[in-house]
N, C-alpha and C positions, 0 to 999 in steps of 0.2 A: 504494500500500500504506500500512496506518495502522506505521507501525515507532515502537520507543519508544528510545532512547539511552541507555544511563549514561554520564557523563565528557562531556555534552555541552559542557560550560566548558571542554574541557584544552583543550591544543595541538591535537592530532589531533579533538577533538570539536567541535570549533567548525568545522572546517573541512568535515568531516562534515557536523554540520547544514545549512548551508549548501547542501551539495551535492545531498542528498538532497530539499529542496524544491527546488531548480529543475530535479530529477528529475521531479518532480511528487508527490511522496510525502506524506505525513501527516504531522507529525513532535512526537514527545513526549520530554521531555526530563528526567531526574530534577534535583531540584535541594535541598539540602541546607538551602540559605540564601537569604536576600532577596535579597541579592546575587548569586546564582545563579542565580536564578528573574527577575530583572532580564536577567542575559547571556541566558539561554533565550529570553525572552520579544523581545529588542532583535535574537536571530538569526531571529526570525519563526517560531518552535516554538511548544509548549504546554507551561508547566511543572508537575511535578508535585513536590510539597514531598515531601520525606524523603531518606532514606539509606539505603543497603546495610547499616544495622545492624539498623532501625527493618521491613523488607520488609511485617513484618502490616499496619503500620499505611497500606500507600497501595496492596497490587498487585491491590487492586480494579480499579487504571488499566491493568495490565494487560488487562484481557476488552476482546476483541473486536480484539486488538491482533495483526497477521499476523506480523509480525518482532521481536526484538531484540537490540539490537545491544550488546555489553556491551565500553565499551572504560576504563570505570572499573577506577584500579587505584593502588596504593600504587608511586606509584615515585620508590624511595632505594635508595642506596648502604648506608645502614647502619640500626641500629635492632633492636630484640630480635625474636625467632623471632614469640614472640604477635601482633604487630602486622601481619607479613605473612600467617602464619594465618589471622589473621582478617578483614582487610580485603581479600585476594586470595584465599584456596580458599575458604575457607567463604562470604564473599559470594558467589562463585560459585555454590558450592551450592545456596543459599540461593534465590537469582535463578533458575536453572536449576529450580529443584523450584518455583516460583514460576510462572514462563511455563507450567508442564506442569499444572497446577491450574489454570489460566486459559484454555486451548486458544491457546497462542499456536504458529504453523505452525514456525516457526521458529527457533535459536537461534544467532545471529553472535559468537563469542568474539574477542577482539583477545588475541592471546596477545604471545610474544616468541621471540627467537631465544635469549635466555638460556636458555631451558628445553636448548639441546643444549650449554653452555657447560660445561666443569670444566678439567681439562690437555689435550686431544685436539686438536691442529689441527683447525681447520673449512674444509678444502679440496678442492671438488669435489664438495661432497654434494649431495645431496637430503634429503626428508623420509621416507626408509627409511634414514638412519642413527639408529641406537639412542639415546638419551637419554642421559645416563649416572642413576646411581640416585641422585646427589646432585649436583645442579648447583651450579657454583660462589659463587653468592649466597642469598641468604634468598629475594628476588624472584624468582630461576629454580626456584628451589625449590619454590616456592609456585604459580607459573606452573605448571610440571609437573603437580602435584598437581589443577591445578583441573582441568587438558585431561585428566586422567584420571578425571574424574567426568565429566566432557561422554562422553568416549569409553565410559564404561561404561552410559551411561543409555542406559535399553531401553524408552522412553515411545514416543509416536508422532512425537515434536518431532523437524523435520529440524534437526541441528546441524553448525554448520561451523566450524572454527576456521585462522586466518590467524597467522601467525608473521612478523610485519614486521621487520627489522633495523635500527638506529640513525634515527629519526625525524626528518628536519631539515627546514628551510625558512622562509620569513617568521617572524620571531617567535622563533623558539627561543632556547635558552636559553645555545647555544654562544657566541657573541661575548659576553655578558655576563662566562660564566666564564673564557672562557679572556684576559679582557683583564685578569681580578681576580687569576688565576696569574700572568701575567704582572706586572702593577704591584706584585704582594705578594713578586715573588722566588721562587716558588712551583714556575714552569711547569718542567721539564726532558723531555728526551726520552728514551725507551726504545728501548734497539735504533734509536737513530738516526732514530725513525720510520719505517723501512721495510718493515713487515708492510703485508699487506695487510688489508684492513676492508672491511666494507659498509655499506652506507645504503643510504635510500630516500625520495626526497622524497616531504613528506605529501599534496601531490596525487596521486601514484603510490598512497600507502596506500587513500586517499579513492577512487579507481579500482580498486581492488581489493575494496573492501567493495561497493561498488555492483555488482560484477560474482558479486561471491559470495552478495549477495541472491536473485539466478533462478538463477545455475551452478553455484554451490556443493555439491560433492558432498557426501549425509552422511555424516557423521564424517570429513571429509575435510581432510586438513591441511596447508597450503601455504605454502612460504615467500614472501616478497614482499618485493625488494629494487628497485634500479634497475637491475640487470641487470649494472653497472659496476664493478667494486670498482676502489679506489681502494687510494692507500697511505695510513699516518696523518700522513707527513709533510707528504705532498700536499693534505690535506684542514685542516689547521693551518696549513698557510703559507698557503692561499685565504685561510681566513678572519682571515688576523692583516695580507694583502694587505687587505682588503677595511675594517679595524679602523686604519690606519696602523702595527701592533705591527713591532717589530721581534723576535723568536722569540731567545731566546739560545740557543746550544748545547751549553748544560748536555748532559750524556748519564749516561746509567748501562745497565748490560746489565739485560734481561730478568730474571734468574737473580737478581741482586743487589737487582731492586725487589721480586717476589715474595718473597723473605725478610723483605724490609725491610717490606712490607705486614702477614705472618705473624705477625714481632713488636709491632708498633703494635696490628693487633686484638687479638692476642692479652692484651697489657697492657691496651688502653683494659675489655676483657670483667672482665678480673680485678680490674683496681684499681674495676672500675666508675666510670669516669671519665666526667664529662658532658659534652654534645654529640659532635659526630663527629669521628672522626679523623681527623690529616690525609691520611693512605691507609692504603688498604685492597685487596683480592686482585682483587677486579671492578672496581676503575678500573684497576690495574692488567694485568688480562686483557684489558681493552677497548682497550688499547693494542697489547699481545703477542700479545695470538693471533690468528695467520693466519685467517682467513674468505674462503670466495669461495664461495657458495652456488649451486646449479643452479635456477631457477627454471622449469624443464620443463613441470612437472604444474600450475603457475599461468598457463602460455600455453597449454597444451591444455586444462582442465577446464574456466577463466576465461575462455579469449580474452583475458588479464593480458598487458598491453603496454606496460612503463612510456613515457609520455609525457613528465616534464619529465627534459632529461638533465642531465647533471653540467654 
């Protein structure tokens, strides 16, 4: 298949490219910058210059193009409403109204598991529990909104969209920061780190997107984890084992960091204070709330079998 990528530079995009040529596949790859269009080109893709701002000016490249796979997206913790607006729904849009002017067969979303995030424990579910109508970041929010222009288009495009949870593996970005909380005095724990959490190694996501290119039901929306949840405390002490860290045992309750997050944004918004906070409500949830996801309808519809385990 000729499939074209956005995000083919992130974490998960690179891995992706990769994967899908020694699939056998086509592969084109958006690229914003020279240095982009260098990564694209050095993973053995085709780069196509521009940005999700710029769309008129390149989805010419789109025609003739069987898939795309959209796993471009703004991801922070913080920063004004406009910024994930626009760089997460409306690119969406944008891209999605794009492919459907082009005759492209298909549209692959990389969503998130934030879109089900706000106060609600996440245990036991599937993808028939409700949304809530304001998820608890800018980026779930905006996530949300886009998977409900995908779920409302009435074109002839089959669209699929995948809800991966917590993305780790080679590379990432966890041992970086969690060694810089740590050295800076920074790190503490919540609730002792005992909730549980989910991940999903990116090979497992990368297995899922290839499976959701021919199984993919349309408008069909499945979570993708590793099958394993973990605790947070289990998954912090791996990696600070793996880092030589020794983890202090600062603690504070749940109850006590959410407020403590409430007041920080809430000041850094008001006084308009520059750069980011030092927390906020979604680093904080990401910690606190329970998650342990059913991933059912991704081994029935996908044949989704996570391969690398914990």
């Amino acid at each position: 298949m000729k499939i074209f990528v956005t995000g083919g530079t992130g974490f998960l995009g690179k891995e992706l490219v990769r994967r899908l040529q020694e699939d056998g596949h086509e592969v084109w790859g958006l690229a914003r910058s020279l240095e982009s269009s260098n990564q694209i080109t050095h993973l053995g893709a085709m780069p196509v210059k521009g940005s999700l701002e710029d769309i008129s000016q390149w989805e010419h490249a789109l025609e003739n193009m069987n898939v795309v796979v959209h796993c471009a997206a703004l991801v922070s913790t913080w920063g004004p409403w406009r910024n994930f607006e626009s760089q997460i729904t409306q690119a969406t849009i944008d891209l999605l109204a794009a492919a459907d002017r082009h005759g492209v067969g298909r549209f692959l979303y990389i969503s998130s598991e934030s879109v089900m995030q706000n106060r609600t424990e996440l245990v036991d579910i599937d993808e028939t529990f409700p949304c809530p109508v304001k998820p608890n970041s800018f980026y779930g929010q905006a996530k949300l909104l886009a998977e409900k222009a995908i779920l409302d288009y009435t074109g002839n495009m089959h669209c699929v969209i995948l809800r991966p949870t917590f993305i780790y593996g080679p590379n990432d970005n966890v041992s970086t920061t969690l060694h810089q909380m740590v050295e800076s005095g920074k790190f503490t724990w919540v609730d002792r780190g005992r909730h549980l959490i989910e991940r999903v190694h990116v090979q497992n996501v990368v297995d899922s997107i290839s499976l959701a290119l021919v199984r993919g039901q349309n408008k069909g929306v499945y979570l993708i984890t590793d099958g394993a949840p973990t605790t947070v405390h289990e998954i912090f002490t791996e990696y600070a084992k793996r880092l030589g860290l020794d983890l202090p045992k600062k603690n504070i309750p749940s109850p006590v960091a959410r407020m403590a997050a409430s007041i920080v944004e809430l000041t850094w918004r008001v006084l308009r204070l520059p750069g980011t906070p030092p927390l906020n409500r979604f680093e904080v949830a990401f910690v606190s709330m329970p998650r342990r996801y059913r991933i059912d309808k991704a081994r029935a519809e996908l044949g989704f079998q996570p391969k690398v385990p914990l």
